[in-house]
C-alpha positions in Angstrom: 42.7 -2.6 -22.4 41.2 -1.6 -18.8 42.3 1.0 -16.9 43.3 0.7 -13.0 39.7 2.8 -12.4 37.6 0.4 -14.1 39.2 -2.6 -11.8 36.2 -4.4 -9.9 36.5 -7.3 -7.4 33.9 -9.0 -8.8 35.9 -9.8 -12.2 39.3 -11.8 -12.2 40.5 -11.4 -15.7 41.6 -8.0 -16.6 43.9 -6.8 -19.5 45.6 -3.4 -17.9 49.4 -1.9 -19.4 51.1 -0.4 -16.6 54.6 0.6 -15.4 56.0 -0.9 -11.8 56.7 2.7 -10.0 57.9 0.8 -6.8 58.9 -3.1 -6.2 60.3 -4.6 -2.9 60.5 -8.0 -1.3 58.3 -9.0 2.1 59.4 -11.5 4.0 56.9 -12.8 6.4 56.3 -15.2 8.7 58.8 -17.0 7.0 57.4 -16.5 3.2 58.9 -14.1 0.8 56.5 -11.7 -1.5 57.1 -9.5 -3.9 54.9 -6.4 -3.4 54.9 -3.5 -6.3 52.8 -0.1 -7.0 51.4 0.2 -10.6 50.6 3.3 -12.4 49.0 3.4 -15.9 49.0 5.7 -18.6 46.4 7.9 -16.6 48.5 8.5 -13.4 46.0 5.8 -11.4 48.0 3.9 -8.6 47.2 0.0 -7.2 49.2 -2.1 -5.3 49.8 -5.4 -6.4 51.2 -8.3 -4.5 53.6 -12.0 -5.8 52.6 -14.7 -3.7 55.5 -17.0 -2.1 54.7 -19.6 -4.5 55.6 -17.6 -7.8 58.0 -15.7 -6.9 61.0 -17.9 -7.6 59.1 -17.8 -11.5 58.4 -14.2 -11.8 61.0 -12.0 -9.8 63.8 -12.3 -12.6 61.2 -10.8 -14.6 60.5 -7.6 -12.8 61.9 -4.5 -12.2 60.5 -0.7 -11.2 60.5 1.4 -14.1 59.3 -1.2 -16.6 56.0 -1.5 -18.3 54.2 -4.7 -17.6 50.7 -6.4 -19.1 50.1 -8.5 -16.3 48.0 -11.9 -17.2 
């Protein structure tokens, strides 16, 4: 398990368990996103984005407050 600090650009497979603080829908440009702010068990914060194209799959399964092991 990774922490949020230890996240490179350079890598695209990371296993990281954190809890969704804050989720919202975008809509832009006539596509709809799912934005969302992580925190882990340290108190580090990312943002993390759904693209239009999964979020009809995914947004039934996410809510703030829960604790999610993204793939």
């Amino acid at each position: 398990m990774n922490n949020i600090s230890e996240l490179k650009p350079f890598k695209s497979m990371w296993k990281v368990k954190v809890k969704i603080i804050r989720l919202w829908k975008q809509y832009s440009a006539g596509a709809e996103t799912i934005e969302m702010v992580f925190v882990d068990s340290r108190g580090d914060k990312i943002h993390g984005t759904v693209k239009k194209d999964e979020v009809g799959q995914l947004s039934p399964c996410l809510a703030a407050g829960t604790n999610e092991t993204p793939n």
